[in-house]
Structures are given as C-alpha cells and as structure tokens.
N, C-alpha and C positions, 0 to 999 in steps of 0.2 A: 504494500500500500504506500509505503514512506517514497520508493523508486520513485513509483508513477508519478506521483503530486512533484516528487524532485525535477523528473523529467518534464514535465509539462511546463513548469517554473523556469528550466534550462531552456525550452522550443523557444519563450518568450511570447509565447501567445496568451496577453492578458497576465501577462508577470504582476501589472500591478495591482490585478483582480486576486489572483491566485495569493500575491504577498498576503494581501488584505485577507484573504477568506481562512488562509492558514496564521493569522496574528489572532484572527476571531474564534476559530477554533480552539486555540493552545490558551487565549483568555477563556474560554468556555471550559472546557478540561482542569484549567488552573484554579476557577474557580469553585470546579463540582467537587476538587479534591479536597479544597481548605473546607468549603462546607462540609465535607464527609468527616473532616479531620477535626472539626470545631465540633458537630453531632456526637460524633464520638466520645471526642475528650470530655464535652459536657455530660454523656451518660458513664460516663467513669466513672467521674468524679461523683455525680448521684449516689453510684452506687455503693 
C-alpha cells in the first residue's frame, strides 16, 4: 500500500493532492491513536 501512494506521489500527478491527502490521513491516524491512548490511560487509571 505505502509503494503505490509513494509511487503515485513520485508520477507527480496531483503530488500536491496526494501530499495533502496523505498529511490528512497520518493527522487522522495521529489522532485516532492519542484518543485510543488518552481512552485508555483514562480507564487505567479508573481502574
């Protein structure tokens, strides 16, 4: 999966699309993981 989206990013077709859509994803990701990691640590500490 990482190739393809690399290679598409390297063709240059919509590089600036592609940058943007993979900055939005890994903010999307970054964020599911702090909230998983915040969820978490809150039900720890609960416990």
């Amino acid at each position: 999966m990482g190739t393809t989206l690399h290679n598409r990013i390297y063709l240059g077709r919509g590089s600036l699309l592609a940058s943007r859509r993979m900055q939005a994803a890994l903010a999307l990701a970054l964020g599911a993981l702090a909230g998983v990691g915040i969820v978490w640590a809150a039900v720890r500490t609960m416990k």
